[in-house]
N, CA, C and O of each residue as an XYZ file, in Angstrom:
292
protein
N     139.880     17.179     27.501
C     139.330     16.167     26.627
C     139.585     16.612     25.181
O     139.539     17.788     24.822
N     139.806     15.761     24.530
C     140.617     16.217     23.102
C     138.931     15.929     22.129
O     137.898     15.289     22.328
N     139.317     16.566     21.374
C     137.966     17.171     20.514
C     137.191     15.442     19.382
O     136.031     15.209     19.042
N     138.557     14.580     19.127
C     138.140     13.417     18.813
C     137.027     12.537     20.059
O     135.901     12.063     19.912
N     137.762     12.586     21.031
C     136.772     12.216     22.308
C     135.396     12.435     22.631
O     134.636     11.703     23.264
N     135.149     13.745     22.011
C     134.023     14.701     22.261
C     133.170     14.053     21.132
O     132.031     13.606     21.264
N     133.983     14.081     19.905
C     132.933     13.251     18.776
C     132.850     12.349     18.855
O     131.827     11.878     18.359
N     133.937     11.273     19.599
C     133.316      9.882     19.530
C     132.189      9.886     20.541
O     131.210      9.266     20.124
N     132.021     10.484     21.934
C     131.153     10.146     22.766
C     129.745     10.985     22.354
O     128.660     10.553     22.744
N     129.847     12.403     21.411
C     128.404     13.046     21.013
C     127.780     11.415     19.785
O     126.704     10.822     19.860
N     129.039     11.129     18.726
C     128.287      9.946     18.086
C     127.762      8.793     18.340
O     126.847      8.236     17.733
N     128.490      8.351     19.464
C     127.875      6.980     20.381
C     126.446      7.304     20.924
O     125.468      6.581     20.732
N     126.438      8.637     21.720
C     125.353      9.406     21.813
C     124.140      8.982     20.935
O     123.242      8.154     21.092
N     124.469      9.896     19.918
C     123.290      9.987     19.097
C     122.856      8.386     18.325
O     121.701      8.362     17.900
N     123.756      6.961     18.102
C     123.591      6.027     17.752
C     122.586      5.565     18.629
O     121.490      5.388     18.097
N     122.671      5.334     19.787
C     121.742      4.856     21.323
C     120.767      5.551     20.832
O     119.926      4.835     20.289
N     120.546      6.631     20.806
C     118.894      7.393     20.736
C     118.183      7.050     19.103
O     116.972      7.149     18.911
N     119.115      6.662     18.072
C     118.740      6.255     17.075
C     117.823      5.419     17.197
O     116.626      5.410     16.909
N     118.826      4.406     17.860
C     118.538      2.495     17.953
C     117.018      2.699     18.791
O     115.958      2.158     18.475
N     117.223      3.532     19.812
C     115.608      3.530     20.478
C     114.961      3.513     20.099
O     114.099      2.657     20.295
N     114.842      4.729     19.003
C     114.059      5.513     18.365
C     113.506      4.298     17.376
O     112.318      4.008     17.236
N     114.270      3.859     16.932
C     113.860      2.818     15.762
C     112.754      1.655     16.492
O     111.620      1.343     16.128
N     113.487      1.215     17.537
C     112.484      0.298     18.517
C     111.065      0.748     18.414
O     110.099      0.355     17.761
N     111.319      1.970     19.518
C     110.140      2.538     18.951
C     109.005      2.811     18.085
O     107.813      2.949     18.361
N     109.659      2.861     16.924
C     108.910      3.003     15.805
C     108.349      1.604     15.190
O     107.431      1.420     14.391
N     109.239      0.661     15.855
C     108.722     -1.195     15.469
C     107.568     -1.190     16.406
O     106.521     -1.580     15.889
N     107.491     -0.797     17.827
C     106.623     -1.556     18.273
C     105.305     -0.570     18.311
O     104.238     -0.958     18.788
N     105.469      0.596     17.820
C     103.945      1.604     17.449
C     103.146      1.025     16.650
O     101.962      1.354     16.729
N     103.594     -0.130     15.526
C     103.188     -0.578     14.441
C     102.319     -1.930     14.911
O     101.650     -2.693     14.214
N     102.535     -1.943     16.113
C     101.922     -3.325     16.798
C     101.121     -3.056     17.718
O     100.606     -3.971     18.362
N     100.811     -1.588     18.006
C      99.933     -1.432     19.218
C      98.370     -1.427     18.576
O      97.986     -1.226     17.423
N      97.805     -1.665     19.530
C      96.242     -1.599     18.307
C      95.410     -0.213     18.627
O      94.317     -0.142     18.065
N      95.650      0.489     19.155
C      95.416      1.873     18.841
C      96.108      2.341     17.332
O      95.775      2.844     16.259
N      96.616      2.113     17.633
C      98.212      3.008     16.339
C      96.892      2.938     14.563
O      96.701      2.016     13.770
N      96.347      4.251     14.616
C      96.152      4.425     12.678
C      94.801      4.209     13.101
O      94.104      3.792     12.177
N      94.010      4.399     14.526
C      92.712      4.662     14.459
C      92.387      5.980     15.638
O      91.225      6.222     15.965
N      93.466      6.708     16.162
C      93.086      7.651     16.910
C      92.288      8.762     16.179
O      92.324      8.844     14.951
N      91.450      9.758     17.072
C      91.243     10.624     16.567
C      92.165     11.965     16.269
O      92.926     12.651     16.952
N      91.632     11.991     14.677
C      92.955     13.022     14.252
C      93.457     12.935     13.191
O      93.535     13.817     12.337
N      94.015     11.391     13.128
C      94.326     10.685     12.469
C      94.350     11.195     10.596
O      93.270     11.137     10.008
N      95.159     11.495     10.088
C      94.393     11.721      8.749
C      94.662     10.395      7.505
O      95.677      9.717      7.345
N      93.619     10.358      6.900
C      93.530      9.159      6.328
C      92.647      9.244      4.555
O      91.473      9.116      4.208
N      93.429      9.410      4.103
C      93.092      9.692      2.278
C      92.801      8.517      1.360
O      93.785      8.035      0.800
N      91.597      7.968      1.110
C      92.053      6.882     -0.252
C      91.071      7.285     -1.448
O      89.939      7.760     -1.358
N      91.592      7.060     -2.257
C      91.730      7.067     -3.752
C      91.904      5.287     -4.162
O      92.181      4.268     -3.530
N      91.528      5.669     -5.737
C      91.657      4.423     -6.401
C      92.850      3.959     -6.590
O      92.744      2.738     -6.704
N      94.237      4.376     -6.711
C      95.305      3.788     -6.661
C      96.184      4.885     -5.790
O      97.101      5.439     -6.396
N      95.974      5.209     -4.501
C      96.265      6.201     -3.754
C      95.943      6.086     -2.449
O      94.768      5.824     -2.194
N      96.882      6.249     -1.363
C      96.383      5.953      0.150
C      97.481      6.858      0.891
O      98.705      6.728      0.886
N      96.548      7.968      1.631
C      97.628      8.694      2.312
C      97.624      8.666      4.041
O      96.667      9.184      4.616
N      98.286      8.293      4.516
C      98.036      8.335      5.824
C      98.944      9.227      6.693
O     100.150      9.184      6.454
N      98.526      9.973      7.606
C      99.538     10.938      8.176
C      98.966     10.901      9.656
O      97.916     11.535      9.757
N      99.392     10.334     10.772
C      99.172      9.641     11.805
C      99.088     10.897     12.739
O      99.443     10.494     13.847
N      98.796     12.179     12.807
C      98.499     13.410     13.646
C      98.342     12.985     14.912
O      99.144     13.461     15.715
N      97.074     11.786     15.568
C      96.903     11.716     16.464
C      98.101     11.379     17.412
O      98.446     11.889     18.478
N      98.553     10.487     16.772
C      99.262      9.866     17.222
C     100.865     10.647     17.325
O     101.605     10.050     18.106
N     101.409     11.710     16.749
C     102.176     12.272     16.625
C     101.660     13.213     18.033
O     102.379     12.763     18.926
N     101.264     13.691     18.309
C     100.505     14.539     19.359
C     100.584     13.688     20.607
O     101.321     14.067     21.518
N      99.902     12.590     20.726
C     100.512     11.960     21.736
C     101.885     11.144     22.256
O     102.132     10.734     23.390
N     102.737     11.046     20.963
C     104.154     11.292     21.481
C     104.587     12.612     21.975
O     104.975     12.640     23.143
N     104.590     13.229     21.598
C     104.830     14.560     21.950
C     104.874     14.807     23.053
O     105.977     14.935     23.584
N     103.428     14.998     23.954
C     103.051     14.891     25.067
C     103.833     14.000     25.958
O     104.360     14.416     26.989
N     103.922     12.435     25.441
C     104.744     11.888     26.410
C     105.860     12.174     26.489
O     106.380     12.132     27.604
N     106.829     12.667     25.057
C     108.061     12.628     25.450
C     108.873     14.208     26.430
O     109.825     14.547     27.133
N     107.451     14.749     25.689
C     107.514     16.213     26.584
C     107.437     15.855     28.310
O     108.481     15.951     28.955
N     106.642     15.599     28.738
C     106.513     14.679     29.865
C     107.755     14.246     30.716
O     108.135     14.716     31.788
N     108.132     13.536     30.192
C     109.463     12.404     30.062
C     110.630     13.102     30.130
O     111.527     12.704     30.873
N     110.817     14.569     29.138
C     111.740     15.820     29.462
C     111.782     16.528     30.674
O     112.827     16.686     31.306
N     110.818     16.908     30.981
C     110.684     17.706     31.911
C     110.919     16.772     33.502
O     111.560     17.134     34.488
N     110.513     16.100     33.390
C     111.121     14.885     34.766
C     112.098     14.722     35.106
O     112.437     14.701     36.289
N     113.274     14.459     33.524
C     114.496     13.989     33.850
C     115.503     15.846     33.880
O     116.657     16.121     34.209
N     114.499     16.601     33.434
C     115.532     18.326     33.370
C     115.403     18.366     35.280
O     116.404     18.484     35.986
N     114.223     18.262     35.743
C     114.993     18.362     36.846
C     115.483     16.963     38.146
O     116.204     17.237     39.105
């Protein structure tokens, strides 16, 4: 297999897991859990709002850890 081959099929690769990934990230924004788990960190100020979604980062994790280990063997 010639080394162009190898990059076109690692980049097609990584485009597919992009595109998921992005899905993904559309439909977290619609679940109604999503920005009230516990964990969650959540900052406001008068012209200031920080949100850093921990809980929820933790339970991807878990699933996709999950989800690894199924398809490794």
């Amino acid at each position: 297999m010639s080394e162009f081959n190898l990059l076109g099929k690692m980049l097609l690769f990584f485009g597919v897991v992009l595109i998921i990934l992005g899905g993904i990230f559309l439909l977290v924004g619609k679940l109604p859990f999503s920005g009230r788990l516990p964990g969650d960190i959540i900052i406001q100020r008068k012209n200031f709002v920080f949100y850093f979604p921990l809980g929820l980062c933790i339970l991807i994790s878990i699933i996709l850890t999950i989800i690894f280990r199924i398809f490794r063997h």
